[in-house]
N, C-alpha and C positions, 0 to 999 in steps of 0.2 A: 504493500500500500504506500503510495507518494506521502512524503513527510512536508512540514512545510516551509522546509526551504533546501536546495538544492545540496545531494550527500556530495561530501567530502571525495575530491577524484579529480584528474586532469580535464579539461576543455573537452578532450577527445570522447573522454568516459562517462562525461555527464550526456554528451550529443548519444552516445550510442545508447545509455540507457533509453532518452526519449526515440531511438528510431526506433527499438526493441519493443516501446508498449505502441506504436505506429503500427508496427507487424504483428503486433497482437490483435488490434484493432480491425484492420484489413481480415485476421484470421476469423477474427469474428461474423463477418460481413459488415461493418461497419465502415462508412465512407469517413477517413481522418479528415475529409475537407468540409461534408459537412454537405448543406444543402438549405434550401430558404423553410425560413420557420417565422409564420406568420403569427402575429397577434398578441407576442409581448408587446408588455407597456416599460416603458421607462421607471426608474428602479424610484427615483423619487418622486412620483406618482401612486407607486406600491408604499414605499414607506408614508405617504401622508395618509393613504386610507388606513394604513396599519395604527397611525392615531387613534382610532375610534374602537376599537379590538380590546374587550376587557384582557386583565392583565394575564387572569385565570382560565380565558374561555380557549375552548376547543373546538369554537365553528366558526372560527374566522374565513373568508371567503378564498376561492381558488385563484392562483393571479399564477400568470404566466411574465417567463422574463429570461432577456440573456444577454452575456456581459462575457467580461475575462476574469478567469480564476486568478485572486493577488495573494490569498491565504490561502493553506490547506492543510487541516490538523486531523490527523487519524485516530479514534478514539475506541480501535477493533472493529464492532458491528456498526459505528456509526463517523460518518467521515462528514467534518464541518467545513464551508468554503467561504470564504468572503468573495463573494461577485461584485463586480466593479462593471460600471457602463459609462456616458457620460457625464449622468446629472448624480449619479451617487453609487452608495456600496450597500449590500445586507447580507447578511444573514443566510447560506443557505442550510440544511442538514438533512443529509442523505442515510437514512437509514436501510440495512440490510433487506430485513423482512419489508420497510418498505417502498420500496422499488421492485425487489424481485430478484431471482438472482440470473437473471439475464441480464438487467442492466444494472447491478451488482460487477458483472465481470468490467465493464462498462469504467465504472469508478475505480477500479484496479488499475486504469490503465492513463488516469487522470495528473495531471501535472501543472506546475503555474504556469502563465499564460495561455492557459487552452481556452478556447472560448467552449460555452455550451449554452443551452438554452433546457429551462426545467418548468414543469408545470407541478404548483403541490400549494398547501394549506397554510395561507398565512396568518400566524399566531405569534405568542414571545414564548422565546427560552423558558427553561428553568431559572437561568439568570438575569433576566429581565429582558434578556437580546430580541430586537422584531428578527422572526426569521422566518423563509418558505421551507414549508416542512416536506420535504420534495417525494412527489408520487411516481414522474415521469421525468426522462431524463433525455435529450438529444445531443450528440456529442457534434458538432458546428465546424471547429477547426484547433489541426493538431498545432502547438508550436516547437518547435524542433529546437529551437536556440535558448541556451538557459537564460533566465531572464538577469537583471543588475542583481547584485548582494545586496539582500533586504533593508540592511542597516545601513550602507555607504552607499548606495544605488548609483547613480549618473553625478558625479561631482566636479569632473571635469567640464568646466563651461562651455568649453571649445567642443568635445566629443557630443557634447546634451544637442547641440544647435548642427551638429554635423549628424546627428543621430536622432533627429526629431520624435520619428516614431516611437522612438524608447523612450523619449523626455516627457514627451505627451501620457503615455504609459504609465511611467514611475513617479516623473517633477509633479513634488506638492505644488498644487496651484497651478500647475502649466496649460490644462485643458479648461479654467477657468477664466483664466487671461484670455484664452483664444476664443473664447465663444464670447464673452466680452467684447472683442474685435470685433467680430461678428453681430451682435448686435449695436454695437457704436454706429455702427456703416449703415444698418437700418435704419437705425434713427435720424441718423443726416441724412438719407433719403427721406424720410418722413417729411423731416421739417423742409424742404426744397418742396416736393409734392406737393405740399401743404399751399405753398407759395405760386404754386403754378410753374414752376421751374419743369423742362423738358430735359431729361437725361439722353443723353449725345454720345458717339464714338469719332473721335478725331484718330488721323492715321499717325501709325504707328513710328510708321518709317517715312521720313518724311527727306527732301532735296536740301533741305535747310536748317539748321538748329537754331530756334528762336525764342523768346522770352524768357530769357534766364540767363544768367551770368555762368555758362558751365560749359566743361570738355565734354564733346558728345562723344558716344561709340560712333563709329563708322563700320561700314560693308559697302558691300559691291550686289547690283542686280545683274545677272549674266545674262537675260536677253534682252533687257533694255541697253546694257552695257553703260550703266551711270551707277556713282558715285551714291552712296544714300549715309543718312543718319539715323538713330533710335533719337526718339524725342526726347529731350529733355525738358519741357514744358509742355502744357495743355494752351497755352493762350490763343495762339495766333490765328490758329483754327476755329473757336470760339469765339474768337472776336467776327472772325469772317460770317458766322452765322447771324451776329446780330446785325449784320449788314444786310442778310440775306431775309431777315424778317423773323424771323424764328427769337423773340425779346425776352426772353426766362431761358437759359441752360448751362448746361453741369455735366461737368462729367468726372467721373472718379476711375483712376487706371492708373498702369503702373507709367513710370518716367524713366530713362537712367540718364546718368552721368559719368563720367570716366574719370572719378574722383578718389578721393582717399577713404579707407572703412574705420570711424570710431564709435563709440556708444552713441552718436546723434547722425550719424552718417550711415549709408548701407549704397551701393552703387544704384540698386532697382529697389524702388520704394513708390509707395501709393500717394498720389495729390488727388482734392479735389482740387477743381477748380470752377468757379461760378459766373455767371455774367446776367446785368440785369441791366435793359435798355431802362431810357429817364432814369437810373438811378444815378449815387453816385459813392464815394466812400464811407459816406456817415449811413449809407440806406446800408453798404456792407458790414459795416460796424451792429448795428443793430440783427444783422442775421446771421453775422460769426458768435454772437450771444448768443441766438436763439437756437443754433448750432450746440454749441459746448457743452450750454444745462441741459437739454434733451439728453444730449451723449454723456452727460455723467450721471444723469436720471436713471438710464437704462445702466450704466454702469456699476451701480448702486456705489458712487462717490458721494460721501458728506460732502454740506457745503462749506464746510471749514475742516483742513488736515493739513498735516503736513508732507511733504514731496522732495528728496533727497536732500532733507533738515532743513526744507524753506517754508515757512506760513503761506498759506494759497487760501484765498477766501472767494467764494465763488459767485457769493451775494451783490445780485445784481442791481445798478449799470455797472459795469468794469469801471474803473479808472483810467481818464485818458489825460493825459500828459505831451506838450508839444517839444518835440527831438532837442530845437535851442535850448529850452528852459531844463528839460533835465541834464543835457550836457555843460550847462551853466552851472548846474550846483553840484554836482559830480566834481568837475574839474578847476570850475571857479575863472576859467577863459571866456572872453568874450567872443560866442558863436558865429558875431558878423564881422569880426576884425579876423582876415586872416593871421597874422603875425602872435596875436594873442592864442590860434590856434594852432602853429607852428609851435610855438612853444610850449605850451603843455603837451604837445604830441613829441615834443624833445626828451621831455621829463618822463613820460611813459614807453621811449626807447621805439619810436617809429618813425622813421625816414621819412623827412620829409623834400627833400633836393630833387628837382624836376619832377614834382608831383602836382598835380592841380589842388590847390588848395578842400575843394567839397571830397574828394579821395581822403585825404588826410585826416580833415575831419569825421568819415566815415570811419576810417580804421581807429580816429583815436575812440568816436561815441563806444565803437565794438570793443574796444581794448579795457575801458573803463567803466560807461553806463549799463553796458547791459547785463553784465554779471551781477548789479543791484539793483533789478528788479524782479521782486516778489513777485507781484502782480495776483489775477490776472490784470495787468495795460496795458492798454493802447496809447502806443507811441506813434504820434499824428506831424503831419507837417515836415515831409525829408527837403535836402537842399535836392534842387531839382536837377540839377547838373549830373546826379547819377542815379537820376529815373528817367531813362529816356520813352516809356511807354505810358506816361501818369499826365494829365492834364496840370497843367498849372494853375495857380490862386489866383482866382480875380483879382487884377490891384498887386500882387505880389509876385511875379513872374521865376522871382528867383527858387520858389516857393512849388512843391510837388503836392498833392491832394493825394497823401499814401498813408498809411497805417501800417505797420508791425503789432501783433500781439505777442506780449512775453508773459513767460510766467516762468519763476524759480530761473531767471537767466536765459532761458531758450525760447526761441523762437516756436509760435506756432502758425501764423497765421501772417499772410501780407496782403495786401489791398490797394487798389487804387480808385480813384475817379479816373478813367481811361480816354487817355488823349486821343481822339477823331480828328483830328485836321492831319488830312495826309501832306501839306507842305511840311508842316514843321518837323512830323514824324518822319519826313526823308531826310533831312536837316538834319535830324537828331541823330538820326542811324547814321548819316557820312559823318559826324562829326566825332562821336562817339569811336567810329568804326578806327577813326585815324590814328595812328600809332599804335593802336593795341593788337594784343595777342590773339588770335581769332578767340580762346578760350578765355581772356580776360572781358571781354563784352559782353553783354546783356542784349546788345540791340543789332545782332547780325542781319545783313540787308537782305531783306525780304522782299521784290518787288510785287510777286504776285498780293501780299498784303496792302500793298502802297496802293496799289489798284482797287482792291476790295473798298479801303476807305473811300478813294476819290468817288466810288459809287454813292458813299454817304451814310457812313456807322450813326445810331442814334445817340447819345449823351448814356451814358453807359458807370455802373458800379462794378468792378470783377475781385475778386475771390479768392486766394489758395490758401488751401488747411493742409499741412502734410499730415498725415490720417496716423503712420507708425509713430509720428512725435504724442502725435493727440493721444491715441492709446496706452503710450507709456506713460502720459503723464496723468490719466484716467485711472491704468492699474496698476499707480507703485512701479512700475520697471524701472530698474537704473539702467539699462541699454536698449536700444531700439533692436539689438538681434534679439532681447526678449522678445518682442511683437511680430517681428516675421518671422514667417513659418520655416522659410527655408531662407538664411539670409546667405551670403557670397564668403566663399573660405578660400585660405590658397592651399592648395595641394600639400596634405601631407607627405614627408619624404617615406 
């Protein structure tokens, strides 16, 4: 009879034990892969009916269910299993006399990680335990490979995220997080739905790499015989729609970048991105809020915790703050004197010699302000000089209509009021374009876009949420490979 946890033996020895009750199985007639088995329910569906079940009684009702075996304790004629599924564990207890000893032989041949599926009487323990007192037994699917050691299970962070389906399996919390993701991404569709927003597919692979400041992948189409990129942003394509009249859409997909991988970085990671004709940043502002609380609603995030030892309070309006004024008290430099901003960017150890001055003071806000902010805020108001895709402030030209949300130091969210005049937006792209590294620009020339405008984009609000940030900072992650399922590793030697 399987103990519960795997006997003492080499790799080799433990496999051949499980192929051994495999070829028992088979001897049996019994298929080790198993087959469809209809009409379980979900384990904590079972466990909340089993609430109502005096403590004493013996006619608790028949519930059918099937999971992977995670305990398995031999007790002679009666062998206990703990089942695990997604939403919970219970209780099961396989008795000799009842099952039968047909699938008696059945349970002999039983190991952790096998899946099975049991039909039998749900009551409690002697011990107080809800358990199915199991009448029928179907054995699902064999697992050949010993599972992690019970006590020190997946501990390597690298191997967990390289080895997901074990993670998901054994990592406390790990399939809780994920479904978490999983409902977050409904809920920002909700709330878009709600809005009348239309969910969109822009291509993938696109001639151009545009709206974003990043190195794209490239490839090659061999019977076109052209040159391609993987996107790196959703915008340009979504902007072109609102030209084309379609005034509400979104779309959520993955992006890459040919960048570096840290806990806030992953090369393919998920953006929305939003656009709303007649709107404009502050209409964005108002439904990156109605965004986040949904998503931490369904998340079941307090509205006040703390998030890699920072205060996060969720209670709504956010805080919004304009880029000068905090980088004014941060640094104590004057935002519109460049010289005053050269020098505190001296004193924070950033080059400043043949730089444009709104560069410098970007790197110095990045080097100093954003690291204290709590938030969540919005940081409103960037120098416009390096948002070349952001309408300008009436009256204030020098002045971008953008928004950043931070929270605990990172970035979740960026926003614009989105510039339609395709003269200035060709302006903006040659000028921008000039001297820099094609991977150092934001605004690579797009003519086909240049045209879309001239057709005449309406006054527009746009959107992006990186979704794996928002999730991590939803469920406690300290890394964003927490959040993706399968994130980008280099080759083990």
């Amino acid at each position: 009879m399987a103990a519960s946890a795997p006997a003492a033996g080499t790799a080799a020895q433990l496999e051949k034990a499980r192929r051994d009750k495999f070829d028992r199985l088979v001897a049996l007639g019994v298929d080790p892969w198993g087959h469809r088995f209809d009409g379980g329910r979900p384990i904590a569906e079972i466990r909340a009916r089993g609430e109502g079940i005096e403590k004493a009684a013996d006619d608790g009702p028949t519930v059918r269910v099937a999971g992977r075996i995670m305990l398995l304790r031999n007790a002679g004629s009666l062998v206990f299993v703990d089942l695990h599924d997604r939403t919970g564990r219970i209780q099961l207890m396989l008795g000799k006399k009842q099952v039968g000893p047909e699938i008696w032989k059945i349970v002999d041949c039983l190991d952790l990680g096998d899946l099975i599926g049991v039909d039998g009487r749900l009551g409690w323990s002697k011990t107080g335990e809800l358990t199915v007192f199991v009448s029928h037994l179907e054995f699902l699917t064999k697992s050949l490979a010993t599972p992690p050691d019970k006590y020190h299970g997946l501990v390597d962070a690298d191997l967990r995220q390289r080895m997901r389906y074990l993670d998901l399996i054994h990592g406390e919390g790990v399939r809780d997080r994920f479904v978490a993701r999983s409902r977050i991404v409904e809920a920002i569709r909700r709330v878009l739905a709600s809005r009348d927003y239309l969910e969109v597919e822009g291509p993938t692979l696109q001639d151009t790499a545009g709206g974003a400041a990043a190195r794209p992948f490239t490839t090659h189409h061999n019977a076109l015989d052209m040159p391609l990129v993987l996107r790196i942003a959703l915008e340009l394509h979504l902007k072109r729609l609102l030209v084309g009249g379609m005034e509400r859409v979104f779309e959520l997909g993955r992006v890459y970048r040919n960048e570096g991988v840290s806990t806030r970085h992953n090369p393919e990671f998920t953006m929305l991105e939003a656009y709303e004709a007649y709107g404009n940043y502050e209409t964005m502002m108002d439904l990156t809020e109605a965004i986040i609380l949904e998503a931490a609603k369904v998340a079941g995030s307090p509205t006040h915790f703390e998030w890699m030892g920072r205060p996060v309070d969720l209670t709504p309006p956010f805080r919004r703050a304009k880029y000068d004024d905090l980088l004014r008290q941060v640094t104590g430099c004057d935002p519109a004197d460049a010289a005053s901003v050269a020098a505190a960017a001296a004193v924070a150890g950033i080059e400043t010699a043949g730089r444009h001055p709104d560069v410098v003071k970007s790197d110095l806000f990045e080097a100093t302000v954003e690291k204290t902010l709590d938030g969540p805020i919005f940081v409103i108001d960037y120098p416009a000089s390096i948002c070349p895709l952001t309408k300008r402030k009436a009256g204030a030209p020098q002045i971008a209509e953008r928004f950043e949300l931070y929270v605990a130091g990172m970035e979740l969210a960026n926003a614009y009021t989105e510039l339609n005049d395709p003269d200035l937006q060709e302006e903006l792209f040659r000028t921008q374009l000039a001297g820099l590294a094609a991977e150092d620009s934001m605004a690579r020339m797009d003519t086909d876009f240049i045209t879309a405008l001239r057709h005449g984009m309406p006054p527009a609000g746009g959107l992006g949420i990186g979704i794996d940030r928002l999730v991590m900072f939803l469920t406690a992650a300290p890394s964003i490979r927490d959040v993706i399922l399968f994130p980008i590793h280099r080759p083990r030697a």
